[in-house]
C-alpha positions in Angstrom: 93.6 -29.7 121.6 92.2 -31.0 125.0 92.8 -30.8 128.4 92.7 -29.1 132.1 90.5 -26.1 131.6 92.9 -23.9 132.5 95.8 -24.8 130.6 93.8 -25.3 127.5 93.9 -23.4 124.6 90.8 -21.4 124.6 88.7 -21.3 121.4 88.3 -18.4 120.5 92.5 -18.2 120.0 92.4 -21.8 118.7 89.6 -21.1 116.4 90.9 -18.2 113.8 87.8 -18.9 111.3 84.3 -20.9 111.1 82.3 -21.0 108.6 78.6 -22.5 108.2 77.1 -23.1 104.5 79.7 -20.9 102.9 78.9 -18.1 105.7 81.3 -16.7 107.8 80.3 -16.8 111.5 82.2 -16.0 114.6 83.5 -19.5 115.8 82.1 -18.2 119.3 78.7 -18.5 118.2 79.1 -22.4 117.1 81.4 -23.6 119.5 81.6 -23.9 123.7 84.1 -25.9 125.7 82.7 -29.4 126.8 84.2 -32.3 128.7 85.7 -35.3 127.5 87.9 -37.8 128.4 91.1 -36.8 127.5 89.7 -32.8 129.0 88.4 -30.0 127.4 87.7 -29.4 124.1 86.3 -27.3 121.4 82.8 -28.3 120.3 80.2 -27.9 118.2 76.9 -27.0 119.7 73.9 -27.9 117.4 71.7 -25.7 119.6 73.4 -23.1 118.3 73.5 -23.3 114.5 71.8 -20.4 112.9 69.6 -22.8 110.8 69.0 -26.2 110.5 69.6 -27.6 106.8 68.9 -30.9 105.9 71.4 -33.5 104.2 70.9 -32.5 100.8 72.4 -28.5 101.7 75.5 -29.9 103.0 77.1 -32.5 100.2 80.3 -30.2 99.9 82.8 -28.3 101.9 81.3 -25.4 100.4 78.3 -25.8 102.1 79.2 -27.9 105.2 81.2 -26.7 108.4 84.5 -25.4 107.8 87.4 -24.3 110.0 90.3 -22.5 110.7 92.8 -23.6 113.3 95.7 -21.1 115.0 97.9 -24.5 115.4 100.4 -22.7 117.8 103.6 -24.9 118.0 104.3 -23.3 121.5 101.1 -24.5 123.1 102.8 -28.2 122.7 104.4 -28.6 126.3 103.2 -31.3 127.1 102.1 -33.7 124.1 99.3 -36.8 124.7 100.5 -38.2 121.0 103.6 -37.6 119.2 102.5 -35.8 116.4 101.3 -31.9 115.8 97.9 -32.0 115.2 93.9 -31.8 116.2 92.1 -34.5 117.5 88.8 -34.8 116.5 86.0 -36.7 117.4 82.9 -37.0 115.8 80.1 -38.1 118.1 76.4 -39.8 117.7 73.7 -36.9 117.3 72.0 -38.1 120.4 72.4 -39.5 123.7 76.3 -38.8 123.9 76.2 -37.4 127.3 80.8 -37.4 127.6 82.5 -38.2 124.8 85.1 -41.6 125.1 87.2 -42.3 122.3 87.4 -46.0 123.8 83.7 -46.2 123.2 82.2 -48.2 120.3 79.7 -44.8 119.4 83.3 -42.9 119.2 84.9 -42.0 116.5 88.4 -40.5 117.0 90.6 -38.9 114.1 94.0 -36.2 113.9 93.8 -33.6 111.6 97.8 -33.2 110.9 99.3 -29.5 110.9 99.7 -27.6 107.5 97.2 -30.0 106.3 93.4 -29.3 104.9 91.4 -32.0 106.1 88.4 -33.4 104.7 86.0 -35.1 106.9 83.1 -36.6 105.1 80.0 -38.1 106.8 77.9 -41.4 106.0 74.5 -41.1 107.7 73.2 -44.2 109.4 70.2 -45.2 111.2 69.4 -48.5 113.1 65.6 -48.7 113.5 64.6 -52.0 115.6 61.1 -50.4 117.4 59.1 -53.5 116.1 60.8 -55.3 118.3 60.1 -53.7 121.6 57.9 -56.3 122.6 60.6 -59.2 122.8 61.9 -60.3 125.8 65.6 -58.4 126.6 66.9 -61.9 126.9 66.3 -62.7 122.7 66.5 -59.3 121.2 70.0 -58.2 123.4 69.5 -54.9 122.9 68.2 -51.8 125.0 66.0 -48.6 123.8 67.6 -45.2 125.2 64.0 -45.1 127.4 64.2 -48.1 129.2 67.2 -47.5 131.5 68.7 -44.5 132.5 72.6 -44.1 133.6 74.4 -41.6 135.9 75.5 -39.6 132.9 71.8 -39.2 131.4 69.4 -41.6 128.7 70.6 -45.0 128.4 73.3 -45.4 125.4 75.9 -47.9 125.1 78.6 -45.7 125.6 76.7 -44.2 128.7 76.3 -47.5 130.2 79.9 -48.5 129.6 81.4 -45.3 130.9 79.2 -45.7 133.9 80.4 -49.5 134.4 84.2 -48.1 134.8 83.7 -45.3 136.8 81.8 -47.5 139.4 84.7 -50.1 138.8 86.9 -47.4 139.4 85.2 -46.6 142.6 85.1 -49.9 143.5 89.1 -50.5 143.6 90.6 -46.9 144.1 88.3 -45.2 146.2 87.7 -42.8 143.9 86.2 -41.3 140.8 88.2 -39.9 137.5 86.8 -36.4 136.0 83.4 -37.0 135.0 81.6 -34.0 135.5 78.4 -34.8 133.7 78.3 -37.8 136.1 75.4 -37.6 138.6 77.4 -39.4 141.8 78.5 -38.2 144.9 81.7 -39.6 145.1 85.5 -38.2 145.7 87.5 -37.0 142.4 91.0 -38.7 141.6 94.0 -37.0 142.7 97.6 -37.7 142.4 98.0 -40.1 145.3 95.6 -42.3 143.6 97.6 -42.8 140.3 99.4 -46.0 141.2 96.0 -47.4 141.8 94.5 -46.0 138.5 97.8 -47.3 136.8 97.3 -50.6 138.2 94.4 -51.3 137.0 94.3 -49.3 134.0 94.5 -52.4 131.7 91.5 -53.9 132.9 89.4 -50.7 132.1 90.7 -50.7 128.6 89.0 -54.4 128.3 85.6 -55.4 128.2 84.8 -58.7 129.0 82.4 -60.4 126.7 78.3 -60.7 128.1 78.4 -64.0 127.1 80.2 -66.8 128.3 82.8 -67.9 126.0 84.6 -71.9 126.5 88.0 -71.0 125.3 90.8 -71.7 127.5 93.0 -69.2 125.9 90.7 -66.5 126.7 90.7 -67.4 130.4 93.1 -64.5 131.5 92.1 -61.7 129.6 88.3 -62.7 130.7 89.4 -62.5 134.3 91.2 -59.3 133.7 88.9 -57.2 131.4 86.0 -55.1 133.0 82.6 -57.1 133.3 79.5 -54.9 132.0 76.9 -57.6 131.7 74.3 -54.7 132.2 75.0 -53.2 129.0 73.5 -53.7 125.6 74.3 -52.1 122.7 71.4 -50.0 121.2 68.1 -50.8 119.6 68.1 -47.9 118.2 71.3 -45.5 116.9 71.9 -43.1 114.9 75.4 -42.9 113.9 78.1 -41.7 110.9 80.4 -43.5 109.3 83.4 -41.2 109.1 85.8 -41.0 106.0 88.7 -38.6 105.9 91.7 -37.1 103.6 94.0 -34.4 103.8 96.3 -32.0 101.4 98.8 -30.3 102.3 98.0 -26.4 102.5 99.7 -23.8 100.2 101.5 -21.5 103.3 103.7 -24.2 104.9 103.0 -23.7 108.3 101.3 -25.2 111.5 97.8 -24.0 111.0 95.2 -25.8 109.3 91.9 -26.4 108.0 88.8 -28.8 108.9 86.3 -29.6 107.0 83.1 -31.3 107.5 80.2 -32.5 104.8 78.0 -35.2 104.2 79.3 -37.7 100.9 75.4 -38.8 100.3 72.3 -37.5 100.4 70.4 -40.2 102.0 71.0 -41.7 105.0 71.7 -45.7 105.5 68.6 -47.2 107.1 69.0 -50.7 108.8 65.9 -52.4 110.1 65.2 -55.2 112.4 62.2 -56.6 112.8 60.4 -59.9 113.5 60.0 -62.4 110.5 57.3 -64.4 112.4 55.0 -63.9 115.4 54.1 -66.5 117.3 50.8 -67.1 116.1 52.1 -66.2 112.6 53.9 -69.4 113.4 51.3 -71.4 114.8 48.7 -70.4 111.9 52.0 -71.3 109.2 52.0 -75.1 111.0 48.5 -75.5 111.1 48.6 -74.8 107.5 51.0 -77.0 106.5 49.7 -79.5 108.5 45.7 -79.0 107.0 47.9 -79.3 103.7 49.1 -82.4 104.1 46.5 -83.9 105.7 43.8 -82.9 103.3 46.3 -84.1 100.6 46.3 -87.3 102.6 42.9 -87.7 103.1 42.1 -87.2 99.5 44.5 -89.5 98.2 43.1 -92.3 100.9 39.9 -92.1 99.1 41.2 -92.4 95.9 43.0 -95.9 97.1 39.6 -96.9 98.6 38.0 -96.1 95.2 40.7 -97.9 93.3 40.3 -101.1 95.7 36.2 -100.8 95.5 36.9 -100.7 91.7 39.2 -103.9 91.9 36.9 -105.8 93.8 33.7 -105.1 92.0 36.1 -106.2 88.6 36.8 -109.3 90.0 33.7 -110.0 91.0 31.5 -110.0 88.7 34.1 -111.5 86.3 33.9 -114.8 88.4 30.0 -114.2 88.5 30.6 -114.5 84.7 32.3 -117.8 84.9 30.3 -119.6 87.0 27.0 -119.2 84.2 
């Protein structure tokens, strides 16, 4: 349950119960109130897990993170979906300076009242270092140290967030709430909503890097947000996010989250260059000694042959003539 810090629910009342490999902890040790898009929410702070357990301690919802939400139905004045519920977001493990479900490295789920809800994680990790050395024009792709953005380290979803709040600058005048964003601009207030409305579609729309001849696509083009500036990552690591849900015993509002790993090895993708340059050229000249010393041989066996022929025929009309 997000929103305006001061008309959200704090944690410790939202949070009834936490518990961390089947040990019960007080949810104010695990969890502080961060910043996202849609306000301020509940999260997890790794920093301040009590141990750090690898993959293999955390395949069940015995052992992973579990808790306990105080769902209270009055706290639902004012509703940003129509349904009771948690939203939850599940964010990369690094470089996720403020969280934006409309961002690709996002990934938004509702945990529905009375409901236990199962979250269960796929590991992945997208390992391209090898090619570092390629030009940023081929490879299309950025490593977190090689740019930095107003919200920290260079991500993706950094980048993008970055791109709309300068667009947003650029048209209103003014900045939305980003206060992890290093800019010294003015904050959004109500007399800028008509302009933030206005344009609203065209910061829900990216415009693709590349240039695209379709004539159908000509309008939404023009009116989606142009961030040419921003790759997506060399290298990520991300989850893949599966989820299910029961219904709980005590029909009620309250519910229960939780959050495990479904394998005990991560996904590792690679990219990495087939060829080298010189790999190339040395591959050519091969093929090329290949076929020329194939050549070369077979030219002296025709040579041979015709020698051969000639000498025959020669000395059979030698024969001929005595």
């Amino acid at each position: 349950m997000c929103g305006p810090l001061q008309l959200s629910t704090p944690c410790e009342k939202l949070l009834s119960a936490c518990f961390w490999h089947g040990v019960k902890f007080d949810c104010k040790e695990l969890f502080n109130v961060v910043p996202t898009s849609k306000g301020f929410c509940c999260g997890l702070d790794q920093t301040r897990l009590p141990s750090t357990k690898t993959v293999n301690h955390m395949l069940s919802k015995r052992t992973g993170l579990s808790v306990e939400v105080m769902n209270d139905i009055d706290d639902y004045y004012f509703m940003l979906s129509p349904a009771v519920g948690i939203n939850i977001y599940v964010l990369e493990p690094t470089h996720e300076q403020y969280p934006n479900p409309r961002s690709t490295s996002v990934i938004d789920m509702f945990a529905p009242a009375g409901q236990e809800t199962n979250i269960i994680l796929i590991p992945n990790i997208l390992y391209t270092e090898n090619i570092r050395g390629i030009d940023l024009s081929s490879r299309k792709c950025l490593f977190h140290d090689e740019k930095g953005t107003i919200f920290g380290p260079y991500s993706y979803n950094n980048c993008i967030g970055e791109c709309r709040l300068r667009s947003r600058l650029a048209l209103c005048k003014c900045k939305t709430f980003s206060p992890k964003a290093k800019i010294n601009a003015k904050t959004c207030t109500f007399s800028d909503i008509p302009c933030l409305f206005k344009h609203q579609e065209k910061w829900n729309n990216l415009s693709p890097n590349e240039k695209v001849n379709t004539m159908q696509l000509n309008q939404e083009i023009d009116n989606g947000l142009n961030c040419n500036d921003c790759y997506p990552d060399c290298t990520r690591y991300y989850y893949e996010a599966n989820i299910d849900s029961v219904p709980l015993i005590s029909n009620d509002t309250n519910l229960v989250i939780n959050v495990y790993f479904g394998t005990n090895t991560p996904r590792i993708l690679t990219a990495n260059l087939m060829m080298l340059w010189y790999e190339v050229i040395a591959s050519i000249g091969g093929i090329l000694g290949i076929y020329f010393g194939v050549s070369y041989i077979k030219l002296l066996q025709i040579i041979r042959l015709v020698f051969l022929k000639c000498s025959k025929t020669y000395l059979s009309s030698k024969r001929l003539m005595k």
